[in-house]
mmCIF entry with sequence, helices, sheets and N, C-alpha, C, O atoms, coordinates in Angstrom:
data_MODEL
# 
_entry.id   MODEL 
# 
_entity.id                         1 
_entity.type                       polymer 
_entity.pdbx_number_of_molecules   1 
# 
_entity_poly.entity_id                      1 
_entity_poly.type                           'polypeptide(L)' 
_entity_poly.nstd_linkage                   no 
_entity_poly.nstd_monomer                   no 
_entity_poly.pdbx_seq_one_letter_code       
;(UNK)(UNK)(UNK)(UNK)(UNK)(UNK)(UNK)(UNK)(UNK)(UNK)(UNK)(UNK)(UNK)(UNK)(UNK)(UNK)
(UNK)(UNK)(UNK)(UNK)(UNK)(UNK)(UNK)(UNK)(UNK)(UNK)(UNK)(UNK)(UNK)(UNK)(UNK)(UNK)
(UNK)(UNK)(UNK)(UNK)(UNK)(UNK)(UNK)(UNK)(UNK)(UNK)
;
_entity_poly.pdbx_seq_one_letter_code_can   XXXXXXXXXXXXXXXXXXXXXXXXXXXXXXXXXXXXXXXXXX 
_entity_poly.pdbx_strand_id                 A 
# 
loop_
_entity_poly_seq.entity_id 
_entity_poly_seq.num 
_entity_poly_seq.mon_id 
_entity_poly_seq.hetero 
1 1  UNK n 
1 2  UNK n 
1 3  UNK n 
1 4  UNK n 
1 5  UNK n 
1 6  UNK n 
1 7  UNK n 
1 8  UNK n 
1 9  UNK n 
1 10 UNK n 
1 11 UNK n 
1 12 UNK n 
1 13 UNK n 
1 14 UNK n 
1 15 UNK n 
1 16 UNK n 
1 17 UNK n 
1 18 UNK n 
1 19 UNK n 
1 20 UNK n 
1 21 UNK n 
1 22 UNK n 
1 23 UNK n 
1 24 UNK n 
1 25 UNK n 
1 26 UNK n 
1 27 UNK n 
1 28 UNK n 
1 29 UNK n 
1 30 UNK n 
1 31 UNK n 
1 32 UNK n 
1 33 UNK n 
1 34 UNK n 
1 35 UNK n 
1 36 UNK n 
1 37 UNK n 
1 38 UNK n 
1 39 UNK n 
1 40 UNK n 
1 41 UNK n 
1 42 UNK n 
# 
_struct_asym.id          A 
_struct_asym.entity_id   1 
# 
loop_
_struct_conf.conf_type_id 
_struct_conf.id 
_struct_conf.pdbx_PDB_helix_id 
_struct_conf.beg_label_comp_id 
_struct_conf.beg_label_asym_id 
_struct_conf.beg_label_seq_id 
_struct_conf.pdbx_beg_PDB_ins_code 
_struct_conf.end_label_comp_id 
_struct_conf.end_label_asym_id 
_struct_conf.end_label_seq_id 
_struct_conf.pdbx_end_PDB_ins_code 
_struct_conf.beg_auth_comp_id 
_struct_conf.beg_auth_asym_id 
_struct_conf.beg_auth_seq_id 
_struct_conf.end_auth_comp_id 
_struct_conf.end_auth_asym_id 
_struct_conf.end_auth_seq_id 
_struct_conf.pdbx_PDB_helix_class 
_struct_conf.details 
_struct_conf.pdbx_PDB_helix_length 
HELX_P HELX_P1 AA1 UNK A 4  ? UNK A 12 ? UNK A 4  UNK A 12 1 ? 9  
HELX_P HELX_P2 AA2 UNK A 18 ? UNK A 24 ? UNK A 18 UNK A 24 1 ? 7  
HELX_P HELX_P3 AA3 UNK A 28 ? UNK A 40 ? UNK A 28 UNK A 40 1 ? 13 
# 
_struct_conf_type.id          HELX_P 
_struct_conf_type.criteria    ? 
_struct_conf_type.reference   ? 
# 
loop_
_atom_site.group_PDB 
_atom_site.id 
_atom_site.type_symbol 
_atom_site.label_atom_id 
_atom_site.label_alt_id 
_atom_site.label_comp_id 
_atom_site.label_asym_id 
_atom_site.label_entity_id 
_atom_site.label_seq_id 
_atom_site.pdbx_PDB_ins_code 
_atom_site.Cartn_x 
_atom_site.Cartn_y 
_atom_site.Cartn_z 
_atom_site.occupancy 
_atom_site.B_iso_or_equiv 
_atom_site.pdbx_formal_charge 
_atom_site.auth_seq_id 
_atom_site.auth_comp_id 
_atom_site.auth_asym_id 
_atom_site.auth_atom_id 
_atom_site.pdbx_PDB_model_num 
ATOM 1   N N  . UNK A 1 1  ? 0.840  -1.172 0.000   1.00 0.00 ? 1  UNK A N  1 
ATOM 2   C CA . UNK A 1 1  ? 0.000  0.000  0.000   1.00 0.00 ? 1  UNK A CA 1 
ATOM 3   C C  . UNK A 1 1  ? 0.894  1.248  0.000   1.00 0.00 ? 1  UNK A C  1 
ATOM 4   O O  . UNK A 1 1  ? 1.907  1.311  0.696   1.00 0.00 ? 1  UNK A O  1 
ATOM 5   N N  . UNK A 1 2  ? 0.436  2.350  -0.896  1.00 0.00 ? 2  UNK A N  1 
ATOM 6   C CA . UNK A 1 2  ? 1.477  3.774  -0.832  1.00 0.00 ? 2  UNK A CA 1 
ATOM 7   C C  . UNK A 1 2  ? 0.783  4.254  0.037   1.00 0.00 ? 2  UNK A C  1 
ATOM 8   O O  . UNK A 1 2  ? -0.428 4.058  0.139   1.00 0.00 ? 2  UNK A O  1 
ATOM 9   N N  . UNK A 1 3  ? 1.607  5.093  0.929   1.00 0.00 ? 3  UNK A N  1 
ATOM 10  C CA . UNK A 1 3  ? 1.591  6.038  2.095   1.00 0.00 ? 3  UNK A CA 1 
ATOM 11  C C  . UNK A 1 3  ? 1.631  7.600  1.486   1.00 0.00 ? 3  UNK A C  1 
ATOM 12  O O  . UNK A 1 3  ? 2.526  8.407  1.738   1.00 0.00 ? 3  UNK A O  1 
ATOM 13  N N  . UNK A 1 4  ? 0.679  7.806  0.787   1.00 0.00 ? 4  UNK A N  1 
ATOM 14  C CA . UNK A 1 4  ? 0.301  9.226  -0.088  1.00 0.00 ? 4  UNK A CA 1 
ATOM 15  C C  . UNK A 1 4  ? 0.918  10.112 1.302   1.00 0.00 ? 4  UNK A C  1 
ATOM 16  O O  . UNK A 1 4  ? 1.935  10.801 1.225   1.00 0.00 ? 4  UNK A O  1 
ATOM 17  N N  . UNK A 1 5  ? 0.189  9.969  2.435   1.00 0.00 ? 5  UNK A N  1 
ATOM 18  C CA . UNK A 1 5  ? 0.387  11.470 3.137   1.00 0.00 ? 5  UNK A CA 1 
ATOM 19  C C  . UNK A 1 5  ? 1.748  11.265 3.734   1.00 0.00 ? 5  UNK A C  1 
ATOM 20  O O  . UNK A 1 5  ? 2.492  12.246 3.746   1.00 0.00 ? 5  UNK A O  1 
ATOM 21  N N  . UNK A 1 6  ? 2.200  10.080 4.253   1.00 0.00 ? 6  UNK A N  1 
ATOM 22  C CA . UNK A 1 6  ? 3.233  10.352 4.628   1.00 0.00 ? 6  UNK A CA 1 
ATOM 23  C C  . UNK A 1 6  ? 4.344  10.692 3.640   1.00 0.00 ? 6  UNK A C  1 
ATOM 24  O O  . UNK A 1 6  ? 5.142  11.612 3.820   1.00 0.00 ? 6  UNK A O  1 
ATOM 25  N N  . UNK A 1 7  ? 4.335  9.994  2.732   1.00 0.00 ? 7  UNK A N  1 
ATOM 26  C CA . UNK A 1 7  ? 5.198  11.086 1.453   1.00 0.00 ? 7  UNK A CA 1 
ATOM 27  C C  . UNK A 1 7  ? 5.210  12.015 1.209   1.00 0.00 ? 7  UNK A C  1 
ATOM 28  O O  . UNK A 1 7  ? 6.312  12.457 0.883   1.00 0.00 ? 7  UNK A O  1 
ATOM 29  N N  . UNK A 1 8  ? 3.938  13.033 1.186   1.00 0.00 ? 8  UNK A N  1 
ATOM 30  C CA . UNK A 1 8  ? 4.015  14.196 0.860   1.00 0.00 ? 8  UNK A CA 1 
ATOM 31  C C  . UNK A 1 8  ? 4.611  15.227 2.289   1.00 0.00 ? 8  UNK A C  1 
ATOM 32  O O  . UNK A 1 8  ? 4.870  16.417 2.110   1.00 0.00 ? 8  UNK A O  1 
ATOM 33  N N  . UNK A 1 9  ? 4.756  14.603 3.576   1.00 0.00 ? 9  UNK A N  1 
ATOM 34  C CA . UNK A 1 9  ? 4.393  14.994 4.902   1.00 0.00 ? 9  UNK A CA 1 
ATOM 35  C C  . UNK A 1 9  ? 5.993  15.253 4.951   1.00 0.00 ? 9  UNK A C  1 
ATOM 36  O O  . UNK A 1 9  ? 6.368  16.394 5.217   1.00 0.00 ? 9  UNK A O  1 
ATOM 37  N N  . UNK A 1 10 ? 7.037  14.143 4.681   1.00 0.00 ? 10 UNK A N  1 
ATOM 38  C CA . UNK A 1 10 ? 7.639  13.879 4.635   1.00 0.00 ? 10 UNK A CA 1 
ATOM 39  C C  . UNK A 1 10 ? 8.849  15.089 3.406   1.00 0.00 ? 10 UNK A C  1 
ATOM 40  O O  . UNK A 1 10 ? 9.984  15.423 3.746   1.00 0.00 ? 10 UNK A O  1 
ATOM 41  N N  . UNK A 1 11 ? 8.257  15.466 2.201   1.00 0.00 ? 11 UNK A N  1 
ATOM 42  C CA . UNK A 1 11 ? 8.440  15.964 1.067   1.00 0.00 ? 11 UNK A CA 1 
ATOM 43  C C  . UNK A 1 11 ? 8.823  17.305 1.559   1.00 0.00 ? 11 UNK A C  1 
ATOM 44  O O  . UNK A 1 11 ? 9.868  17.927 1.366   1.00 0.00 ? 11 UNK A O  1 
ATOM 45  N N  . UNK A 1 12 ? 7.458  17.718 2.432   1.00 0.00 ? 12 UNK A N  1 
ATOM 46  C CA . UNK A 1 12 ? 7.434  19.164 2.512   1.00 0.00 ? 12 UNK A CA 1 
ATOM 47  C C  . UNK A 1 12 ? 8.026  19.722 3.881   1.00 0.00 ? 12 UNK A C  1 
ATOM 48  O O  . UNK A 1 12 ? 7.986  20.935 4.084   1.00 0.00 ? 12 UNK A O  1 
ATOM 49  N N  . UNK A 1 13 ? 8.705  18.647 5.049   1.00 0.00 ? 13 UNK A N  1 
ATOM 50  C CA . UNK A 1 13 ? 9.798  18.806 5.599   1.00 0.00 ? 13 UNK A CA 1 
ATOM 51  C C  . UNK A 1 13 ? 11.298 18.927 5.340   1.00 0.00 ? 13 UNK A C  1 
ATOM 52  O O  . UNK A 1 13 ? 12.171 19.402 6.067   1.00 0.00 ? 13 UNK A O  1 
ATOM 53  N N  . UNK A 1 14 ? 11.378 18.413 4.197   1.00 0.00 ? 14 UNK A N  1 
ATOM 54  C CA . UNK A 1 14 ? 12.367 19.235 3.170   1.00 0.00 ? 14 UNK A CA 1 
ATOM 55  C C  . UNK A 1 14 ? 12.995 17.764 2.910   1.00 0.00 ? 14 UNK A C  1 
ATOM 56  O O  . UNK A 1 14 ? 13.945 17.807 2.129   1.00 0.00 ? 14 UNK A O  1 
ATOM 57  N N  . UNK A 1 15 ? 12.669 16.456 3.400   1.00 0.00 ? 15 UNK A N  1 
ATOM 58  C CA . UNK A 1 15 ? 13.595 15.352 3.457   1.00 0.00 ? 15 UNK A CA 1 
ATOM 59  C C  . UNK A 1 15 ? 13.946 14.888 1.468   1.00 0.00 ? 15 UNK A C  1 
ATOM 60  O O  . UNK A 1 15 ? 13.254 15.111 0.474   1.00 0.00 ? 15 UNK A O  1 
ATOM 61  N N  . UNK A 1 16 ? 14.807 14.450 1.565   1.00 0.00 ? 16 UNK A N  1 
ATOM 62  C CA . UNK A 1 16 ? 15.765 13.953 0.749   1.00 0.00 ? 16 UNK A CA 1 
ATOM 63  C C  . UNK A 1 16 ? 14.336 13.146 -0.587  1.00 0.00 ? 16 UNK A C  1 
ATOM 64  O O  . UNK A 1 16 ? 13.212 13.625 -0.734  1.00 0.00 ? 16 UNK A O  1 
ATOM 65  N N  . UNK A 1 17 ? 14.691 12.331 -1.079  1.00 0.00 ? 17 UNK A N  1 
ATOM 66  C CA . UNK A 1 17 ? 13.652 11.649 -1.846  1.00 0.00 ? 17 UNK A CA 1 
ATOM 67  C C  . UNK A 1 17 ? 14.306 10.183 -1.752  1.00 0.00 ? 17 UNK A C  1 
ATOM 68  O O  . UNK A 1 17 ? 13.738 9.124  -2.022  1.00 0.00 ? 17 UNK A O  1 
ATOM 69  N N  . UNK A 1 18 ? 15.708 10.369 -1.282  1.00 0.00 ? 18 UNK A N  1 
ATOM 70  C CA . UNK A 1 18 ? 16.506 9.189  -1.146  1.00 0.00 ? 18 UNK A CA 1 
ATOM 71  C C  . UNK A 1 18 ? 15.614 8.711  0.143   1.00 0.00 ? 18 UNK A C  1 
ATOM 72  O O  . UNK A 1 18 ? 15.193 7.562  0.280   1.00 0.00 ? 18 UNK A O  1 
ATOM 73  N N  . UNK A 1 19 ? 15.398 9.777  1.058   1.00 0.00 ? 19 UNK A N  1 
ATOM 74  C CA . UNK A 1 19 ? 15.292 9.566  2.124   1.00 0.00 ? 19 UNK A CA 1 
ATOM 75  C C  . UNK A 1 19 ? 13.549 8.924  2.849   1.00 0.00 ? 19 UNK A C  1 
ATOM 76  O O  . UNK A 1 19 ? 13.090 8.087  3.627   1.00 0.00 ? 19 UNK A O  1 
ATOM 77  N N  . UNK A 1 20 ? 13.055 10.226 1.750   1.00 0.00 ? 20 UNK A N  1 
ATOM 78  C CA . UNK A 1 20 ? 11.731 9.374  1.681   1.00 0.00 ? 20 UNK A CA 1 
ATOM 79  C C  . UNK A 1 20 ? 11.156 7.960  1.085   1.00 0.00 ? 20 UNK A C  1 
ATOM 80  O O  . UNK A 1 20 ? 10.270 7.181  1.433   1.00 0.00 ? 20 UNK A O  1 
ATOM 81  N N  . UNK A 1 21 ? 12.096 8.020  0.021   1.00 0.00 ? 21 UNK A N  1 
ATOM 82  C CA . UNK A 1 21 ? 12.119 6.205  -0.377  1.00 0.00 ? 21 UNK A CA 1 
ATOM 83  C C  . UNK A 1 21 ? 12.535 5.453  0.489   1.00 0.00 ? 21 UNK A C  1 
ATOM 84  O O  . UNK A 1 21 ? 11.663 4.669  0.863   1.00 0.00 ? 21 UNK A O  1 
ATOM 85  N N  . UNK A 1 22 ? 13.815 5.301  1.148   1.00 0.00 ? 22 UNK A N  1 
ATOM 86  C CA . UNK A 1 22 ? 13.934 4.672  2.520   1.00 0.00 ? 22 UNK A CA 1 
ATOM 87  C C  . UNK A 1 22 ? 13.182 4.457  3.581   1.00 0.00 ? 22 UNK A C  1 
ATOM 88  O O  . UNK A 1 22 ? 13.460 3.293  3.869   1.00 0.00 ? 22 UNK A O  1 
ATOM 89  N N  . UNK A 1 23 ? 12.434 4.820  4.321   1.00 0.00 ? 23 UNK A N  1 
ATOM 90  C CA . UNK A 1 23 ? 11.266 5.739  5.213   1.00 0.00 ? 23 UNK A CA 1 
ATOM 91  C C  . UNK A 1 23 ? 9.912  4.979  4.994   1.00 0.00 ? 23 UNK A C  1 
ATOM 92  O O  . UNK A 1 23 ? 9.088  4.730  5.875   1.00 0.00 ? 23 UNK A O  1 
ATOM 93  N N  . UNK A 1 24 ? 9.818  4.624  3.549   1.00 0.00 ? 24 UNK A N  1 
ATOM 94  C CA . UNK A 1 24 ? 8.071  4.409  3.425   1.00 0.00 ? 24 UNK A CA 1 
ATOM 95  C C  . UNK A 1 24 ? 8.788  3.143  2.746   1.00 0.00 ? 24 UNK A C  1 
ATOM 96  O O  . UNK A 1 24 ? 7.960  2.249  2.918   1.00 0.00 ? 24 UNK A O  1 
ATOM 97  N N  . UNK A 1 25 ? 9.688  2.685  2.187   1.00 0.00 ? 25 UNK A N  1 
ATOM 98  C CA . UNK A 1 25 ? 9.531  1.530  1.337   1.00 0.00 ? 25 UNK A CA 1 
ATOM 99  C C  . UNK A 1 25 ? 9.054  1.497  -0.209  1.00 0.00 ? 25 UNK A C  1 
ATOM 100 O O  . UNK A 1 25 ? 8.703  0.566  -0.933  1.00 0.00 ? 25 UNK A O  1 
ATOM 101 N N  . UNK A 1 26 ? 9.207  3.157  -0.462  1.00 0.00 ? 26 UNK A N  1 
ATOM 102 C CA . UNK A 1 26 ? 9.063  2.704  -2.285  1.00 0.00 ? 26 UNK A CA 1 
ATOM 103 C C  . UNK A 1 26 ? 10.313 3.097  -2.769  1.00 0.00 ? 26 UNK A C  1 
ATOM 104 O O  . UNK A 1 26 ? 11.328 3.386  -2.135  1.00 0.00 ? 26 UNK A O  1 
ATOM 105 N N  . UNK A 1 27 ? 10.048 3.064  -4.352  1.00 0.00 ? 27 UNK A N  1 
ATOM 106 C CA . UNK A 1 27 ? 11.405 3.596  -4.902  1.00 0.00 ? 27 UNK A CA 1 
ATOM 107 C C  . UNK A 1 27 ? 11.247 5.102  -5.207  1.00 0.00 ? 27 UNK A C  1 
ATOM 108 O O  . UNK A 1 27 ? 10.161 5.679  -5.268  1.00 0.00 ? 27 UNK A O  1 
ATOM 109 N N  . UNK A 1 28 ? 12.531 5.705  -5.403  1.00 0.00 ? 28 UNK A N  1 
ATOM 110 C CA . UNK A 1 28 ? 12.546 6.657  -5.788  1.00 0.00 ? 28 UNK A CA 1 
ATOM 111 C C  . UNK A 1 28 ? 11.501 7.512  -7.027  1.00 0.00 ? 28 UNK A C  1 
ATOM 112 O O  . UNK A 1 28 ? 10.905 8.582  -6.906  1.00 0.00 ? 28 UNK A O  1 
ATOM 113 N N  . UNK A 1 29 ? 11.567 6.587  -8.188  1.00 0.00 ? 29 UNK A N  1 
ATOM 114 C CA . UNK A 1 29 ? 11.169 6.756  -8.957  1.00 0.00 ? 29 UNK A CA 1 
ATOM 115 C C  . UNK A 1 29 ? 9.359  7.251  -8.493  1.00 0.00 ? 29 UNK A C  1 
ATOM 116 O O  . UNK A 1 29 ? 8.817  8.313  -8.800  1.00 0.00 ? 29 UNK A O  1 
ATOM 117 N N  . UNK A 1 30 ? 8.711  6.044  -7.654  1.00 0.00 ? 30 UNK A N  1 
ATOM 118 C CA . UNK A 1 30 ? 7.600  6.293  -7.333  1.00 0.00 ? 30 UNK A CA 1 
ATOM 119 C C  . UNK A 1 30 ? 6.930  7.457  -6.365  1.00 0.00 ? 30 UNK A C  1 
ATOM 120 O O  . UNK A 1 30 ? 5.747  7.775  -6.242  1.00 0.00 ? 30 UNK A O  1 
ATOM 121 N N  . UNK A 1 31 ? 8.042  7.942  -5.763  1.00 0.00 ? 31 UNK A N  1 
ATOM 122 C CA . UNK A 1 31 ? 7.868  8.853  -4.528  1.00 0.00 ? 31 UNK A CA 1 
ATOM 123 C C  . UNK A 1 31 ? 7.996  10.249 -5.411  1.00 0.00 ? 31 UNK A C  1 
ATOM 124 O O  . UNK A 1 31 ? 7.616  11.326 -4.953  1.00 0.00 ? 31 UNK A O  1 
ATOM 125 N N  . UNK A 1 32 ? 8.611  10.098 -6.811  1.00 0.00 ? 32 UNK A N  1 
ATOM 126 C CA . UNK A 1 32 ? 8.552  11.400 -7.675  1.00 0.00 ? 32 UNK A CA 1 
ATOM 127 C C  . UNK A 1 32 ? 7.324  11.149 -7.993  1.00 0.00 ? 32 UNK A C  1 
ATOM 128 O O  . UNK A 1 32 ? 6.489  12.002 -7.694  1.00 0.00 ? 32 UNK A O  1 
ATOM 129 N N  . UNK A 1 33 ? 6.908  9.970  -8.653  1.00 0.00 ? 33 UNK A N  1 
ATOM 130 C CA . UNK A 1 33 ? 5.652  10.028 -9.084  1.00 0.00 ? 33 UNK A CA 1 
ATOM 131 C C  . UNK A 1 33 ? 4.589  10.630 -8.516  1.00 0.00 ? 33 UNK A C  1 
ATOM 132 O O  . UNK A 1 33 ? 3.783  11.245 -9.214  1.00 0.00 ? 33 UNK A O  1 
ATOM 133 N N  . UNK A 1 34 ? 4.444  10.516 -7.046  1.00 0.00 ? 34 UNK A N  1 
ATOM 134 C CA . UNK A 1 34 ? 3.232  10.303 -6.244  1.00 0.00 ? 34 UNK A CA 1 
ATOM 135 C C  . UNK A 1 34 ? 3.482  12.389 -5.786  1.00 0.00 ? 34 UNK A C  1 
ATOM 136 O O  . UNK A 1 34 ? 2.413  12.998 -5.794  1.00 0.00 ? 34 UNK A O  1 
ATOM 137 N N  . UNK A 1 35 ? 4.826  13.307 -5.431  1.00 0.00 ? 35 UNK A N  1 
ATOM 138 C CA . UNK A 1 35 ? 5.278  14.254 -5.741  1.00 0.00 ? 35 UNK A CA 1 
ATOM 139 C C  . UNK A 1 35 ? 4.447  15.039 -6.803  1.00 0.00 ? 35 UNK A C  1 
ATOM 140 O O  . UNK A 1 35 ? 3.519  15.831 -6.639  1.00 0.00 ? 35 UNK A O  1 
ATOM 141 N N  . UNK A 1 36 ? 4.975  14.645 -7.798  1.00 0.00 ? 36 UNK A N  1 
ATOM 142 C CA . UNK A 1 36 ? 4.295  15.701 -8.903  1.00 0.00 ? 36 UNK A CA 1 
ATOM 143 C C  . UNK A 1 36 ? 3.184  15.538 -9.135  1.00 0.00 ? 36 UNK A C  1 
ATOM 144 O O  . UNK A 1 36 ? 2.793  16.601 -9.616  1.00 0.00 ? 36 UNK A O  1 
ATOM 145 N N  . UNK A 1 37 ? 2.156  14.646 -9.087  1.00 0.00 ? 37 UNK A N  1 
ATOM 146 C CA . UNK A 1 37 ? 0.753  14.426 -8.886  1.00 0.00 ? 37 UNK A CA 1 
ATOM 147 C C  . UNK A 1 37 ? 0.108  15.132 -7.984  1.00 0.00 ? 37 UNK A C  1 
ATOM 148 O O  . UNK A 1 37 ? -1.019 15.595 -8.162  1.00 0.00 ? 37 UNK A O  1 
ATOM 149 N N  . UNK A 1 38 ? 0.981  15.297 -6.658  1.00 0.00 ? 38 UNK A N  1 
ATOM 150 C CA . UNK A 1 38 ? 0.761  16.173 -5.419  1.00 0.00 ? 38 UNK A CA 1 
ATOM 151 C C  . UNK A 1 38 ? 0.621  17.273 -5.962  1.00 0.00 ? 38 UNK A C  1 
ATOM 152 O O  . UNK A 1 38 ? -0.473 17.778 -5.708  1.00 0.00 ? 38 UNK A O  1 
ATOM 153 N N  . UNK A 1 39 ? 1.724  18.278 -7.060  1.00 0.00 ? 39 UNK A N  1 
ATOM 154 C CA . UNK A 1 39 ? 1.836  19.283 -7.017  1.00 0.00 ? 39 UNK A CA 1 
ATOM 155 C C  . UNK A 1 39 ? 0.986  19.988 -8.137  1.00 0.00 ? 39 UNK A C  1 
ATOM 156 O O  . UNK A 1 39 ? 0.805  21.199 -8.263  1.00 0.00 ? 39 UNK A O  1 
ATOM 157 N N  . UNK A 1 40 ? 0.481  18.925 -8.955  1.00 0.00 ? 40 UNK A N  1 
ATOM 158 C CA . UNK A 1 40 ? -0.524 18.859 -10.196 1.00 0.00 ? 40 UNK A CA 1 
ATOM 159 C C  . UNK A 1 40 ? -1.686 19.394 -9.490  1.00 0.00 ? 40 UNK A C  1 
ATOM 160 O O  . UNK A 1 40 ? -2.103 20.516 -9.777  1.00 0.00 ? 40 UNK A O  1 
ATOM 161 N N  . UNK A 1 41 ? -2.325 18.573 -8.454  1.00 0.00 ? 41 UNK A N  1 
ATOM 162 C CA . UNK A 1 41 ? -3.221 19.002 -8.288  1.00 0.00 ? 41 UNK A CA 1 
ATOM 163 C C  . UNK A 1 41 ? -3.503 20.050 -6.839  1.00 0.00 ? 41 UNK A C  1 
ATOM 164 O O  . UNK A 1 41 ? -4.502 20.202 -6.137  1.00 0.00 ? 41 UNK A O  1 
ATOM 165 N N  . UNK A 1 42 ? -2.348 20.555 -6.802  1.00 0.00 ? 42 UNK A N  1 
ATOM 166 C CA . UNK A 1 42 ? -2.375 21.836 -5.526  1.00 0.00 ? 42 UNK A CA 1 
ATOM 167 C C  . UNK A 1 42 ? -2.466 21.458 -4.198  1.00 0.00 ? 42 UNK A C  1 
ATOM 168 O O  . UNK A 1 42 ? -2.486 22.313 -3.312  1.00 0.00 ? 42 UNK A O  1 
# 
């Protein structure tokens, strides 16, 4: 299961993306994904 808020919670404490992939268990790649979707829709 993705952890939408804690990624973004996580994002906007300024942490790493390395760091947030570490943290929740996805990859990088996906934690951008789930990021710019965030920022798509405000």
């Amino acid at each position: 299961m993705i952890h939408y808020g804690k990624i973004l919670e996580l994002h906007y404490e300024g942490i790493s993306l390395r760091g947030i992939a570490s943290n929740t268990g996805h990859s990088r790649q996906k934690v951008t994904e789930i990021i710019g979707l965030a920022e798509k829709r405000g």
